[in-house]
N, C-alpha and C positions, 0 to 999 in steps of 0.2 A: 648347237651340238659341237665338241670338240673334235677337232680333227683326228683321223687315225694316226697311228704314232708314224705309218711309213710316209707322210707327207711334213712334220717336224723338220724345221730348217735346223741344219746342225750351224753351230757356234761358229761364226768366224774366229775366231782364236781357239779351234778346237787345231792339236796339231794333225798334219795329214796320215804321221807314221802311227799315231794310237791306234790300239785294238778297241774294236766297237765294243761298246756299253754290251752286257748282259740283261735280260729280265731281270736279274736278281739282283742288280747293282741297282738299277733302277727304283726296284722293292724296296732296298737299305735306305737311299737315298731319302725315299720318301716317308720311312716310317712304317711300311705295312706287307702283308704279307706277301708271296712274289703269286698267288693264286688271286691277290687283288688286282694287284696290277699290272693281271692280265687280262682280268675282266673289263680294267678301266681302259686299258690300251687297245684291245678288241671289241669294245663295246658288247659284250658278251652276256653282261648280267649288268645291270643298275646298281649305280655304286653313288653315296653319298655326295653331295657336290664338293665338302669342304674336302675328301678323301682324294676326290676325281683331279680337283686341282692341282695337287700335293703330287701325286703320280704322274700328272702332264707337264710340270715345272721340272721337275727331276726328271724327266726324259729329255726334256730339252736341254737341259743342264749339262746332259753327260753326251747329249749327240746321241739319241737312242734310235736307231732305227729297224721297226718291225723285221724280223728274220724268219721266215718260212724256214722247215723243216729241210735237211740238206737232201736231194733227192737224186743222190749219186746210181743206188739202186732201184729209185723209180718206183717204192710201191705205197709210200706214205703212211705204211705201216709198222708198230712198233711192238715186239712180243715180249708179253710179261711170263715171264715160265716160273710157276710157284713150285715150290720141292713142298709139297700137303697133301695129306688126303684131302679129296674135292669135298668130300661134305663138312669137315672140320674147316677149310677155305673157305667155305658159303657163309661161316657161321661166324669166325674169328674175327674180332674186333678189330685186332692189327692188321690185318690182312682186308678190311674193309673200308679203311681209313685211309691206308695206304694205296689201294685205287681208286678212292677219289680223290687224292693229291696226284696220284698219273692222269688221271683222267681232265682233271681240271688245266692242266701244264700241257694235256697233249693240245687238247683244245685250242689255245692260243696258239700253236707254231702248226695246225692245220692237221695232226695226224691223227688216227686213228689206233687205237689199244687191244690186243689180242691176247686172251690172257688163256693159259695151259698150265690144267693142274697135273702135277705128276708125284705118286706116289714116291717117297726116297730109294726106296730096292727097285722099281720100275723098270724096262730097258723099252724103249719107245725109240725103235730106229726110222718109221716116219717123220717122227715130229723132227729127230734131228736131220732129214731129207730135205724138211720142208725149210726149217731155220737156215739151213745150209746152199738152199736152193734159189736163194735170187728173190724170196715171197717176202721180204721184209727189212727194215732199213736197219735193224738193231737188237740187240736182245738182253733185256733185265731182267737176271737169274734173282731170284727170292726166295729165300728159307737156308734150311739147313742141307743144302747139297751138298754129298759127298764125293760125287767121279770126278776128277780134273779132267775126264775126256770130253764133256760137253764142250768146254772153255777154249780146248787146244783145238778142236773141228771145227769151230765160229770162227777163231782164229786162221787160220789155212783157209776159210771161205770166202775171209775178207770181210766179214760181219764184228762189227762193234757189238762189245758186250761191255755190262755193267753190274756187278754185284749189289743187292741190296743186301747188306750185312757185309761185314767182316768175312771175307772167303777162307777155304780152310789152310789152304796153301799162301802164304806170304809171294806178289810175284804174278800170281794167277791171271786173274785180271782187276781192271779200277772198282774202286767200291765208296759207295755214301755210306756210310753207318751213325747211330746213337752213341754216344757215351758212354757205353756201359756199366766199365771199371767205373769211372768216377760217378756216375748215378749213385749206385749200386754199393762207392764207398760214403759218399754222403749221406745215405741214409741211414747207414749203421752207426756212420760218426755222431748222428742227430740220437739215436737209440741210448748211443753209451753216453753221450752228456747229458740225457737228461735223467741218471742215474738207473738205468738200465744195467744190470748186473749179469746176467746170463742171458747173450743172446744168443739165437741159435739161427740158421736159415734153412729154407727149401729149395733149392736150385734146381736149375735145369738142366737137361740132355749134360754131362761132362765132353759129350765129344762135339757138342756145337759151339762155335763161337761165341753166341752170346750166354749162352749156359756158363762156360767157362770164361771169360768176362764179368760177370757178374760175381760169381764166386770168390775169383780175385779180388775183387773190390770189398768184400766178406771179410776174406780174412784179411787184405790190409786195415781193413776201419779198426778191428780188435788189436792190430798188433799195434798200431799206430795211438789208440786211446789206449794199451797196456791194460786192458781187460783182466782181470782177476781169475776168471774163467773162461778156457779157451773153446775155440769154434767146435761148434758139432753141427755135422749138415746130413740130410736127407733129403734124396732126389725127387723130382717129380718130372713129366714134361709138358709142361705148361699149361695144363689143365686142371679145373677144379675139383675132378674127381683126385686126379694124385696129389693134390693140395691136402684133399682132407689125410689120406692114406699116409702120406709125409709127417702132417702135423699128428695122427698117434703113434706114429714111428720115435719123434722128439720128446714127445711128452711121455713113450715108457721109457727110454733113455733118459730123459736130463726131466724129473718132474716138476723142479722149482724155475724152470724156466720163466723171463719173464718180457722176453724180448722176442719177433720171428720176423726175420726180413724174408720174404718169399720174392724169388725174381721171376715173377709175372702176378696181375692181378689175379687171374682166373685160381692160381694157387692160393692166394693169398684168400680172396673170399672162402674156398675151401676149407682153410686153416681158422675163419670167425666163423665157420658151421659147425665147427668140430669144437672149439672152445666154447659157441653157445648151448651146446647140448651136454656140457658136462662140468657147466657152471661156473667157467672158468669170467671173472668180469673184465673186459675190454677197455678203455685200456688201463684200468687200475691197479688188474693183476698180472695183464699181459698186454703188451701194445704189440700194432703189427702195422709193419709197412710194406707196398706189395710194389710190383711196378711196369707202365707203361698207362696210366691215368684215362683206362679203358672208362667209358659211358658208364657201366655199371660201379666202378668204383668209385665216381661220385653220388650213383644213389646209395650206395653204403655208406659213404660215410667213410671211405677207406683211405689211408691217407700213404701216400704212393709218389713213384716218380715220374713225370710225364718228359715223354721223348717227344720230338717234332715228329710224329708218324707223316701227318700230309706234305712237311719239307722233304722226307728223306724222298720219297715219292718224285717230286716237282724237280729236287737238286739230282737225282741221280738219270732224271730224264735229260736236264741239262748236258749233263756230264758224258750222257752216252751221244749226243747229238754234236760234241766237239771230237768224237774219237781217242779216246785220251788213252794214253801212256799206260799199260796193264802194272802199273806200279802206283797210278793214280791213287790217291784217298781223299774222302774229305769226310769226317768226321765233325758233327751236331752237338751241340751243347743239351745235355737236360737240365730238368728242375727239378727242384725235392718239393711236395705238395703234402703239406700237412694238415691233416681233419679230424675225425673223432677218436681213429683208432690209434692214431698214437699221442697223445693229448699230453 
C-alpha cells in the first residue's frame, strides 16, 4: 500500500524558500485530474495502479505534502451559496456537476460543504448572520448574483469568498470562471466555415456575466469570419422551455436561418424540438450548437461546448483556501465538441 502523501520525503535538492507544491500541480504533473489525485493521495477511492504511480512520482517530485484545510476559524466548514431557485438547483446539470467537483476536492483537504440556495431578489439577513458569524471557513458565491453587499460583509468579517463565475463588478472579489467569450466564439467560428450563412443565437440573461460573455463571443465569431448576414439574437434564460420560445421568435424573424448557437444546452435542446416539429432537418437544413456538454446533450446527439464544470468546482475551492487577493482570477479553457447536430 502506498504511503499517504503527508509522510513523502521531500527532495534533498528541493530549495528551502519554495512555496509548497499544490494538489493541482501535482495533478499537471502527472497527467490526470486534480479529483484523482486526491483520491490517489487520500486513499479515498481505488484508483488504477499504473494511474496511482504516476500521482505518487509526481508528488514526490515536487515535494508535495498533504495540506489540511486552513483552520484559522475552526469550523472545517466551507459554504456554497447558490443565487437559484432551489428546485431548478436540485435539477440543473451545472449546478450538479459542479458540487461534485466541491464535494470531491473538499474531501481530500478534510472539510465539509454547506450548500444555500437563495433565490436572486431574496434578502436572507440570517444566512448573512450566520456566513458572517464565525460558522464557516469560507464562502463560494455561484450563479448570477446581483448585490455587491454580500461580498463587502464577508469581507469586514474576515471571511474569504470566491466567486464562481465572472462577478458583476470587476474588483469584487477572486473568481474561477469558463471561457466563455472564446467557447462561445469558437463555436460560431466552426458554424460560419463550414458554410453556414445565416447564423443566428439564443443567449442568455444580458445582465449576467456569462449571458453576456457568450454573446460577445457571437458576435465577434461573425464580425471576425465577415459574415454576409449580420447577428440576430433572442433571449432565453437558460432553460429549454425559453429555448424553444427563442428559436420561434428567430425563425419569424430571419426564416432562411441556417445556423443557432444557443449559449446553454438546455436552450439548445429546446431549439431541436421546435425545428423537429416543424420539419425543419438537422443538421442539413439547420445545424446547432449548444453549450456546457450537459449529460443529455450527449444523448442528443448535440454538438456543444464543454467547460471543466467539476475543475471550476475543485480550483475555485483551492483558490478560496489561499485567501487570495479580491482581484484574483483564474480562468479554464473549454472545448468545442462536435456531433450530429452540427455535421
Amino acid at each position: 500500500m502506498p504511503k499517504p502523501a503527508s509522510d513523502l520525503p521531500a527532495p534533498a535538492s528541493a530549495p528551502a524558500a519554495a512555496a509548497p507544491a499544490t494538489l493541482a500541480e501535482v495533478a499537471r504533473r502527472a497527467g490526470v485530474s486534480t479529483a484523482t489525485a486526491s483520491r490517489v493521495l487520500n486513499r479515498s477511492a481505488p484508483v488504477s495502479p499504473p494511474v496511482s504511480a504516476r500521482v505518487m512520482a509526481a508528488a514526490r517530485e515536487l515535494a508535495y505534502v498533504r495540506r489540511r484545510a486552513p483552520r484559522g476559524r475552526g469550523t472545517g466548514v466551507v459554504a456554497v451559496v447558490a443565487f437559484a431557485d432551489p428546485v431548478r438547483y436540485h435539477t440543473d446539470p451545472f449546478h450538479l456537476r459542479l458540487l461534485a467537483g466541491l464535494r470531491e476536492a473538499a474531501a481530500g483537504l478534510e472539510l465539509e460543504v454547506a450548500v444555500f440556495t437563495v433565490p436572486g431578489s431574496a434578502h436572507r439577513p440570517a444566512l448573512l448572520r450566520h456566513l458572517c458569524g464565525g460558522h464557516v471557513d469560507g464562502v463560494l458565491l455561484v450563479g448570477a448574483w446581483e448585490t455587491l453587499e454580500l461580498p463587502r460583509l464577508l469581507r469586514a468579517a474576515g471571511v474569504p469568498a470566491v466567486s464562481v463565475g465572472r462577478p458583476p463588478g470587476a474588483g469584487t472579489v477572486a473568481y474561477v470562471d469558463a471561457d466563455n467569450l472564446c467557447g462561445a466564439r469558437d463555436a460560431v467560428l466552426r458554424l460560419c466555415a463550414s458554410g453556414r450563412r445565416s447564423v443566428v443565437t439564443i443567449a442568455g440573461p444580458p445582465d449576467t456575466a456569462v449571458g453576456a460573455d457568450r454573446l460577445a463571443g457571437y458576435r465577434q465569431a461573425l464580425a471576425q469570419a465577415e459574415a454576409a448576414v449580420g447577428p440576430v439574437v433572442a433571449y432565453g434564460d437558460f432553460s429549454g422551455a425559453s429555448g424553444e420560445h427563442a428559436m420561434l421568435r428567430l425563425l419569424r424573424q430571419r426564416p432562411a436561418l441556417d445556423a443557432v448557437f444557443a449559449a446553454s444546452d438546455p436552450m439548445a435542446l429546446g431549439a431541436l424540438r421546435v425545428l423537429k416539429r416543424l420539419g425543419r432537418r438537422v443538421p442539413e437544413q439547420v445545424a446547432v450548437i449548444g453549450f456546457d456538454d450537459a449529460p443529455a446533450a450527449a444523448r442528443a446527439r448535440l454538438s456543444t461546448v464543454r467547460q471543466p464544470v467539476e475543475q471550476l468546482g475543485a480550483r475555485a475551492l483551492e483558490m478560496l483556501l489561499t485567501r487570495p487577493d479580491r482581484s484574483a482570477s483564474l480562468v479554464l479553457p473549454t472545448t468545442l465538441v462536435l456531433r450530429d447536430s452540427a455535421g
